[in-house]
Z-matrix of the N, CA and C atoms (Angstrom, degrees):
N
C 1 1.459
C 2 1.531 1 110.42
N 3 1.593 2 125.68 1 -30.42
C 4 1.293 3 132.01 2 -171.85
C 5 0.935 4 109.42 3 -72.31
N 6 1.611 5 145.37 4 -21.91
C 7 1.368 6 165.44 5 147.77
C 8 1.127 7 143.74 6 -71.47
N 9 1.679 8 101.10 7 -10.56
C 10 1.691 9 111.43 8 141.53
C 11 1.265 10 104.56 9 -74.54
N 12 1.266 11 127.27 10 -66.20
C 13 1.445 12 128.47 11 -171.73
C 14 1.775 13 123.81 12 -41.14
N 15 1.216 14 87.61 13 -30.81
C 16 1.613 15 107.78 14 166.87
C 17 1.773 16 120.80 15 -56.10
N 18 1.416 17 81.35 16 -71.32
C 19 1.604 18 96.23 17 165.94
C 20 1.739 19 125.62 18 -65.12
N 21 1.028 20 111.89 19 -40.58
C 22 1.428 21 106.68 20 170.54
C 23 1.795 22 108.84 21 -78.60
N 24 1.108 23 124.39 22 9.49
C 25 1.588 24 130.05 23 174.78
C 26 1.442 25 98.85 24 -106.84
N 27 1.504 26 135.07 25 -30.65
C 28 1.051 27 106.87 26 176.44
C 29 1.773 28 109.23 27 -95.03
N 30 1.552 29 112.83 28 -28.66
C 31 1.484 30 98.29 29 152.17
C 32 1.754 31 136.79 30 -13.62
N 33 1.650 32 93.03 31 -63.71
C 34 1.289 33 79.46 32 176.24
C 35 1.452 34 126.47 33 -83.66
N 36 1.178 35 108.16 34 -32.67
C 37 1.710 36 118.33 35 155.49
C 38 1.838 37 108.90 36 -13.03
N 39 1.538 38 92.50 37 -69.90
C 40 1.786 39 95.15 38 171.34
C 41 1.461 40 119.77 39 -36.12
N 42 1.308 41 86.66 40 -77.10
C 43 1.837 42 118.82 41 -174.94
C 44 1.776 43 96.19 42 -37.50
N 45 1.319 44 131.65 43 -64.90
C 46 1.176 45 131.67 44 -165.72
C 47 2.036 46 87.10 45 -69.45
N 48 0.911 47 159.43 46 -44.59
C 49 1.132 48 144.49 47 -136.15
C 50 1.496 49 102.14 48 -94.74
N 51 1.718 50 118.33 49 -39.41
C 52 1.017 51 126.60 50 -153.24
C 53 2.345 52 105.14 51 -83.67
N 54 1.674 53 83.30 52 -1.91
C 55 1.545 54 100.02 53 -165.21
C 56 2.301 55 80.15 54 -69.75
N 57 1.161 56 98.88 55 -53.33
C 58 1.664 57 84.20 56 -162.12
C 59 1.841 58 102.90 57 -73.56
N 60 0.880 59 146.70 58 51.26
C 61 1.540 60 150.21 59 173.60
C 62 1.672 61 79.17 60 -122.52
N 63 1.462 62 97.90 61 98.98
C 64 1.490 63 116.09 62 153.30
C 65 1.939 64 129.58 63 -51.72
N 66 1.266 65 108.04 64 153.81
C 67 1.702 66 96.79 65 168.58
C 68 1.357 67 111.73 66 -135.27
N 69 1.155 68 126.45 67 -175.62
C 70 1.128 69 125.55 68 -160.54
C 71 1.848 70 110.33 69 -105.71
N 72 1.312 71 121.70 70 112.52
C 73 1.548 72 117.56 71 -167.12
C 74 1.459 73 112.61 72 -82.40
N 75 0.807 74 114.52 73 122.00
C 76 1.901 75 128.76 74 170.24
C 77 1.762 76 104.68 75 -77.97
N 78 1.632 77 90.74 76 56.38
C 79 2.178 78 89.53 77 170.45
C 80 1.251 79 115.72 78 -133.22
N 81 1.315 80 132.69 79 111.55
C 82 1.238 81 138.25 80 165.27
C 83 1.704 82 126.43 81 -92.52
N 84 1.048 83 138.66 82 143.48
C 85 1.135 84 122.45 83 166.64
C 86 1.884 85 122.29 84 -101.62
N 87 1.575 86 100.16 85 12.41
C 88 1.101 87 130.01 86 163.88
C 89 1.548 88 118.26 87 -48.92
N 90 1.559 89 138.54 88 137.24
C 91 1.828 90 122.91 89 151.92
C 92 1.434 91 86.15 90 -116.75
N 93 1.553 92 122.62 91 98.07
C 94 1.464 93 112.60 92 160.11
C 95 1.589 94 122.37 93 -53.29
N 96 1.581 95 114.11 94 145.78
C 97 1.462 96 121.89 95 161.76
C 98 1.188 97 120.98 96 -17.01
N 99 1.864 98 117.47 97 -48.21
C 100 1.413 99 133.27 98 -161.61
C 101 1.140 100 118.04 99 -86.90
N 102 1.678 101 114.36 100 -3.01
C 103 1.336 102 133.21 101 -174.56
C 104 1.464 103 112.79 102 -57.91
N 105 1.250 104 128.01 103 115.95
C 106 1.855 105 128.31 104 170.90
C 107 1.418 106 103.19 105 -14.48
N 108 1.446 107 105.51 106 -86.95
C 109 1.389 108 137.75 107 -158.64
C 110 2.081 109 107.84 108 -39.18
N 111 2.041 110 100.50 109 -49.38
C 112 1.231 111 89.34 110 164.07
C 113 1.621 112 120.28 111 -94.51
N 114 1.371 113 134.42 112 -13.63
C 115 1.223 114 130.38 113 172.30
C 116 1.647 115 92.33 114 -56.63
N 117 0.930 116 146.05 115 -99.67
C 118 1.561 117 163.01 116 -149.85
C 119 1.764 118 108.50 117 -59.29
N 120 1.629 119 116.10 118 3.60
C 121 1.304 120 119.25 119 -179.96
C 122 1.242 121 106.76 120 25.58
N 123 1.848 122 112.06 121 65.24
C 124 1.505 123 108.89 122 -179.30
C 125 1.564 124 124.27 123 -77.12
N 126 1.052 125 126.42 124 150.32
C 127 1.675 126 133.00 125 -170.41
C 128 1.865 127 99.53 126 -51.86
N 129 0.699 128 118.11 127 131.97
C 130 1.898 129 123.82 128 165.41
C 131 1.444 130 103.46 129 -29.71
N 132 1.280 131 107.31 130 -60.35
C 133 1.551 132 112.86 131 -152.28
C 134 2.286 133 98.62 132 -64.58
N 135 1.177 134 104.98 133 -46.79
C 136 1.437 135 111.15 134 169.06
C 137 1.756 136 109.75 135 -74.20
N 138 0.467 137 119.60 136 -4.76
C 139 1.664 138 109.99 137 -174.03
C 140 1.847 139 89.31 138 -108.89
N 141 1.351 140 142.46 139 -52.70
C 142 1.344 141 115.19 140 -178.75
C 143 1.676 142 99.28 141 -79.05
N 144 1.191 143 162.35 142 11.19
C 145 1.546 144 147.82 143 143.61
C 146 1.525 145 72.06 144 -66.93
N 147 1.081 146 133.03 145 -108.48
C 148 1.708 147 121.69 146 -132.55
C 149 1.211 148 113.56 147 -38.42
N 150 1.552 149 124.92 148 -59.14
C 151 1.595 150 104.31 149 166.53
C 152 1.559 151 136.40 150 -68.42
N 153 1.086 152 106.22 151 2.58
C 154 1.266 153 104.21 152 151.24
C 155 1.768 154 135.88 153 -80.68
N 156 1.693 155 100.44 154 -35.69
C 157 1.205 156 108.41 155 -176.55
C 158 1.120 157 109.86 156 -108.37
N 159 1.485 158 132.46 157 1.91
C 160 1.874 159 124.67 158 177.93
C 161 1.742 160 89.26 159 -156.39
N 162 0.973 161 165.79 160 10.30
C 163 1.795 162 150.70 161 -171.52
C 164 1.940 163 86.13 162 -89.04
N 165 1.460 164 112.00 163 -57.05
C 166 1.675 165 97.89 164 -178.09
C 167 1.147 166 124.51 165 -29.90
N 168 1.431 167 117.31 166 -69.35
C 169 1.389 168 121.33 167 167.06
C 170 1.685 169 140.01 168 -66.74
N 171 1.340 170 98.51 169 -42.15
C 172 1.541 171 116.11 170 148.85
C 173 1.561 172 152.70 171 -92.63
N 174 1.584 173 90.36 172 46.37
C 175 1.209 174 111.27 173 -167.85
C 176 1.554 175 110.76 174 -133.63
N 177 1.507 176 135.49 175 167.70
C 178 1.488 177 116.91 176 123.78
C 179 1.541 178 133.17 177 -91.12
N 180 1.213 179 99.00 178 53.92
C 181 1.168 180 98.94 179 169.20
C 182 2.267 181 109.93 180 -163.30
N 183 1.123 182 68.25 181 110.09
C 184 1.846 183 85.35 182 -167.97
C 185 1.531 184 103.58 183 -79.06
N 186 1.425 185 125.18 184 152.10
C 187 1.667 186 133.89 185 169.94
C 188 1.948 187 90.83 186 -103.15
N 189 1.178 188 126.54 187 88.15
C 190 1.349 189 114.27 188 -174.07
C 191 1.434 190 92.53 189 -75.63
N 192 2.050 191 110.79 190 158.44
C 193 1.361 192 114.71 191 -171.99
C 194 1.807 193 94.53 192 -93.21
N 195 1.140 194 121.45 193 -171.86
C 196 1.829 195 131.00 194 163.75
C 197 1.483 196 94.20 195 -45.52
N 198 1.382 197 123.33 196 -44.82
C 199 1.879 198 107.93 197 -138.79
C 200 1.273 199 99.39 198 -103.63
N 201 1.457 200 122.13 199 23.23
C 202 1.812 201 133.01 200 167.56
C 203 1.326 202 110.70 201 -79.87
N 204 1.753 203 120.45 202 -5.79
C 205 1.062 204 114.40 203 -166.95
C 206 1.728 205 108.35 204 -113.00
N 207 1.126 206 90.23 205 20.72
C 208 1.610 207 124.71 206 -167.41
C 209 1.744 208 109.33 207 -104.88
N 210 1.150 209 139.23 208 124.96
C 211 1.329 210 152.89 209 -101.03
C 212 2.134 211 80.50 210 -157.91
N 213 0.848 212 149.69 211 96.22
C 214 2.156 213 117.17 212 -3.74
C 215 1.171 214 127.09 213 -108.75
N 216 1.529 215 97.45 214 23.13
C 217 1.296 216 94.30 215 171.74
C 218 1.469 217 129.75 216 -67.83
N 219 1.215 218 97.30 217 -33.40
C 220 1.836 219 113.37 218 158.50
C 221 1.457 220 119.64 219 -48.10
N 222 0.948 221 118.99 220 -52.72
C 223 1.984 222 127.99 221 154.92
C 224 1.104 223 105.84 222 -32.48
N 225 1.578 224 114.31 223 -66.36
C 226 1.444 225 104.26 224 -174.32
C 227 1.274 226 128.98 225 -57.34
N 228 1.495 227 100.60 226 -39.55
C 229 1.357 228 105.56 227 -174.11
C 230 1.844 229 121.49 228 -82.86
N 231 0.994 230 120.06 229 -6.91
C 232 1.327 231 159.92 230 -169.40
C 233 1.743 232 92.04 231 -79.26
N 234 1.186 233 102.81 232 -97.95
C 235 2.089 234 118.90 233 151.05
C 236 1.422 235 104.16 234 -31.85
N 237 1.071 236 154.10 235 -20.37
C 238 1.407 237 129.81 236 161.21
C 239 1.277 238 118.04 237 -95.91
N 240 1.088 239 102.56 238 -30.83
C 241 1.664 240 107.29 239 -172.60
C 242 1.808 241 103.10 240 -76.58
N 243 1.303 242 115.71 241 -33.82
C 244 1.525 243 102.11 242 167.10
C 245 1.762 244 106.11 243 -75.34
N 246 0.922 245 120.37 244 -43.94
C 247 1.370 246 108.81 245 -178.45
C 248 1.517 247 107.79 246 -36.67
N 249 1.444 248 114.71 247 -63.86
C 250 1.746 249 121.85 248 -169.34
C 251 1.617 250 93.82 249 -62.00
N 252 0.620 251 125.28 250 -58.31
C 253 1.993 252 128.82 251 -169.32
C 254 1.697 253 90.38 252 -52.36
N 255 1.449 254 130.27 253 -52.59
C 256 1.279 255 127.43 254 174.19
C 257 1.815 256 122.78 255 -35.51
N 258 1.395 257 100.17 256 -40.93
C 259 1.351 258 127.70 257 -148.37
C 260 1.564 259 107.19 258 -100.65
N 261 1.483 260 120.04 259 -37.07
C 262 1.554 261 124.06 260 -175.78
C 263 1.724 262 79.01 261 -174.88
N 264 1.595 263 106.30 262 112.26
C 265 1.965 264 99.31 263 157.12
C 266 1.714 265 89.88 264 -116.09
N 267 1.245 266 126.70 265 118.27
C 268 1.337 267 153.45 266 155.38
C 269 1.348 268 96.48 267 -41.66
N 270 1.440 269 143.74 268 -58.80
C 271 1.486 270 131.39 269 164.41
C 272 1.437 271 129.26 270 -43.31
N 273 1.685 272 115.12 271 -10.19
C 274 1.674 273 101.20 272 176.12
C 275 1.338 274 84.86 273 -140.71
N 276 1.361 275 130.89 274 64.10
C 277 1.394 276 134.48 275 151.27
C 278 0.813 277 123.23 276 -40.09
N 279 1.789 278 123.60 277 -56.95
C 280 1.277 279 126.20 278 -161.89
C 281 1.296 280 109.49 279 -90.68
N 282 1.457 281 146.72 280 26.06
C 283 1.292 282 173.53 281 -154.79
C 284 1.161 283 104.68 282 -119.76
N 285 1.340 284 123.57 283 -52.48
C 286 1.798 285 129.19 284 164.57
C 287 1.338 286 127.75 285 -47.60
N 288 1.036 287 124.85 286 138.04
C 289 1.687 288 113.67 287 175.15
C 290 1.310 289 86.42 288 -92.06
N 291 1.756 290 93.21 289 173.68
C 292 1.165 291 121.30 290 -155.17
C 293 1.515 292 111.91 291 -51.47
N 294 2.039 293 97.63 292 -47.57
C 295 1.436 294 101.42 293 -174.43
C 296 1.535 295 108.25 294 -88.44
N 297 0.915 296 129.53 295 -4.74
C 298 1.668 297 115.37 296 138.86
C 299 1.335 298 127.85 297 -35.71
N 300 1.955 299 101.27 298 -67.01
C 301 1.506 300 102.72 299 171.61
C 302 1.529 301 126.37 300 -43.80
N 303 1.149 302 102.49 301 -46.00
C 304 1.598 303 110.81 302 -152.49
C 305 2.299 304 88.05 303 -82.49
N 306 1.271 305 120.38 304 -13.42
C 307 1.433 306 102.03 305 -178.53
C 308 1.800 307 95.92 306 -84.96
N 309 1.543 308 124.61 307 -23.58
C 310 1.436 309 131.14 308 180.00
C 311 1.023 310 107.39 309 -66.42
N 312 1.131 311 126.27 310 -50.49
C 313 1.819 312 139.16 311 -161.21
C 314 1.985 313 86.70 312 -60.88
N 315 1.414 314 110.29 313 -81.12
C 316 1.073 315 128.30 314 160.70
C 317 1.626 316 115.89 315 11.65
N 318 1.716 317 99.59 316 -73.78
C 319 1.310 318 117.76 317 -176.07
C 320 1.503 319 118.05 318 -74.44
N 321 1.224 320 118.14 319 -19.67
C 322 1.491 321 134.18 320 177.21
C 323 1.410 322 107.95 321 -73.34
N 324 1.808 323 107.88 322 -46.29
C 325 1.492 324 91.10 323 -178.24
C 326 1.116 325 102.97 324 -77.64
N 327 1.595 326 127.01 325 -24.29
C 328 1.767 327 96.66 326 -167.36
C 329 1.364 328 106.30 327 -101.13
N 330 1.570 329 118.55 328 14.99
C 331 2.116 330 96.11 329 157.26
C 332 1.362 331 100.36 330 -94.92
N 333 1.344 332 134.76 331 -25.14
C 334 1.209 333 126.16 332 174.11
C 335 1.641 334 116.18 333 -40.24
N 336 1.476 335 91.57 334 -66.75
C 337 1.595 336 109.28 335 166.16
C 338 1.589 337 130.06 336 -22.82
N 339 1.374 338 84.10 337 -75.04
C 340 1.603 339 103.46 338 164.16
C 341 1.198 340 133.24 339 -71.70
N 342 2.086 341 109.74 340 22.35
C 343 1.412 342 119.26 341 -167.73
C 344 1.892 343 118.43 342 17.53
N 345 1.447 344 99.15 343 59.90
C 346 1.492 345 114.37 344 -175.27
C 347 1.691 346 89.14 345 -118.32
N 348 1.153 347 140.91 346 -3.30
C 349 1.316 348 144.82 347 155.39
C 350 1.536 349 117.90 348 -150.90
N 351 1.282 350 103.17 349 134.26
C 352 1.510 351 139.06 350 17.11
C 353 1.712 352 123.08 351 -91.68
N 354 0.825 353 125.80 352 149.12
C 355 1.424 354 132.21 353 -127.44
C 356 1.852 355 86.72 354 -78.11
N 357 1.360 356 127.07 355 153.99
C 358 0.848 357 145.45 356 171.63
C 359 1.402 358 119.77 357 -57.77
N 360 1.546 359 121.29 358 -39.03
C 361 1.147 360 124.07 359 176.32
C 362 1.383 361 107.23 360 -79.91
N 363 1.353 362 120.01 361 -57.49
C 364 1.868 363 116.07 362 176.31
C 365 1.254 364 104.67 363 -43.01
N 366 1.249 365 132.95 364 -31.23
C 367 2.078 366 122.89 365 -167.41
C 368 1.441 367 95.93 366 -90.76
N 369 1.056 368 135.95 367 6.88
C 370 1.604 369 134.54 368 -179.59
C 371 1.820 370 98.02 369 -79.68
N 372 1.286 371 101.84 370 -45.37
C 373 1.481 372 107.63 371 -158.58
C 374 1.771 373 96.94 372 -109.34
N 375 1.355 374 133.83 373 -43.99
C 376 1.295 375 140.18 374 162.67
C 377 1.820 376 128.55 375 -71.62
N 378 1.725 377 116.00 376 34.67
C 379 1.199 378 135.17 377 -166.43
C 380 1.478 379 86.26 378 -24.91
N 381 1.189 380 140.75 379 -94.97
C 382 1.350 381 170.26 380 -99.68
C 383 2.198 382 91.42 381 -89.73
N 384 1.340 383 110.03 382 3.24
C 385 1.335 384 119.23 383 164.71
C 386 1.474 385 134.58 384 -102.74
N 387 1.262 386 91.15 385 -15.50
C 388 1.962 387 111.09 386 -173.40
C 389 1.889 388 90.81 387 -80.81
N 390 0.994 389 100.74 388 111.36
C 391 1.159 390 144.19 389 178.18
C 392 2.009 391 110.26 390 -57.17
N 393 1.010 392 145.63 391 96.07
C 394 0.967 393 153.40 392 176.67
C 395 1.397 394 132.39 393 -66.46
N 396 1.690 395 133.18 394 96.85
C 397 1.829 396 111.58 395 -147.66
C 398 1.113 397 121.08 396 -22.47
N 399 1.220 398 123.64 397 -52.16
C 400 1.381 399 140.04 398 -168.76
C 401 1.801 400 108.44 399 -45.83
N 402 1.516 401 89.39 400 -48.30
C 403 1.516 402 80.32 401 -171.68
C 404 1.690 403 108.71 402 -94.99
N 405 1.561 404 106.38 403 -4.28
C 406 1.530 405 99.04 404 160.28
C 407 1.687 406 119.73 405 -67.14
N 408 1.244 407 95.87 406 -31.66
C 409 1.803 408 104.36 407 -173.74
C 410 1.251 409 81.65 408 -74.39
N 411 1.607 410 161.32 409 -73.73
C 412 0.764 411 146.17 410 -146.06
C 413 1.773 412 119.10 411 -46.85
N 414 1.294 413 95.98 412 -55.52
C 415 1.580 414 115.13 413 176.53
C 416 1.304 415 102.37 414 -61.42
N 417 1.224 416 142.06 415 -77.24
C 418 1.596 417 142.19 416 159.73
C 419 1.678 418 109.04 417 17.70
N 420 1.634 419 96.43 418 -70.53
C 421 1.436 420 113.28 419 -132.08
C 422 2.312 421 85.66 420 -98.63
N 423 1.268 422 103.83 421 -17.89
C 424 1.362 423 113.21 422 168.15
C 425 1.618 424 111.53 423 -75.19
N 426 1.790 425 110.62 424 -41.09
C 427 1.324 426 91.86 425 161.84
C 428 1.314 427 146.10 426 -86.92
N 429 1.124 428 96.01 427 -12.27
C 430 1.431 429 106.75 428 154.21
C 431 1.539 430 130.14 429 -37.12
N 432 1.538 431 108.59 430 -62.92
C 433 1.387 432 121.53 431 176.49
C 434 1.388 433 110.08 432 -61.00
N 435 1.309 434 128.79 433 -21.05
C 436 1.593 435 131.12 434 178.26
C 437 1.557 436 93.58 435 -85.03
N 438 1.182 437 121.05 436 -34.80
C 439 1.981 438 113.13 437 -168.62
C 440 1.866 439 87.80 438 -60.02
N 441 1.623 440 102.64 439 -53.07
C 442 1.633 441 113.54 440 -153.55
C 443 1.375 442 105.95 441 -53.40
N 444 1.243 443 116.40 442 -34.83
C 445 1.509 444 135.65 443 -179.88
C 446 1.824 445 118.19 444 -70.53
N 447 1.275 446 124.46 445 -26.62
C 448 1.278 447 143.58 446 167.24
C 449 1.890 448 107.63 447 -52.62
């Protein structure tokens, strides 16, 4: 028993230590030039679904929730959010050439499609992102007109 207590004492030892190892925040109060939303003078109604359901991750500029300040969940989320910014950042759109754009556009409609975005785990905790057909066809058929326009 003296050696659980041991071990779960230095547990938290960790746990409390690992709280001050800072991370790096993805927040600007910036809308660059290169931004989707203003390159593509997107309609209101499509431009808040996208920041609602992909700008967190595909953006520089994150809405972090309370529990980012939380030690590893911040890691994690830290590590995903560069991954997606790696992958499509919606803030330097216009930075892409064309056939960049048009392989993104591409890929947007078909994880949308394939409700493969927005990610299953973010809509667990971000309800207000799960995407509704309607407004997937919406987005679809909006990117489309941006591919046609390329």
């Amino acid at each position: 028993m003296r050696i659980l207590k041991v071990i779960l004492f230095v547990l938290l030892v960790v746990f409390i230590g690992i709280q001050f190892m800072p991370t790096k925040r993805n927040q600007s109060d910036l809308v660059p030039k290169t931004d989707f939303l203003v390159v593509n003078n997107t309609p209101e109604t499509i431009g808040k679904l996208l920041q609602v359901s992909c700008y967190d991750c595909h953006s520089n500029n994150t809405a972090y929730p309370w529990y980012n300040g939380i030690q590893p969940i911040a890691w994690f989320l830290e590590d995903h959010i560069m991954e997606g910014k790696k992958e499509l950042n919606f803030s330097e759109w216009d930075a892409y050439s064309n056939r960049r754009k048009n392989s993104k556009l591409k890929s947007i409609m078909s994880q949308i499609r394939d409700d493969e975005m927005p990610l299953f785990t973010y809509t667990l905790i971000h309800r207000d992102a799960i995407l509704s057909d309607v407004e997937k066809q919406s987005i679809i058929e909006y990117m489309k007109s941006v591919q046609d326009s390329l």
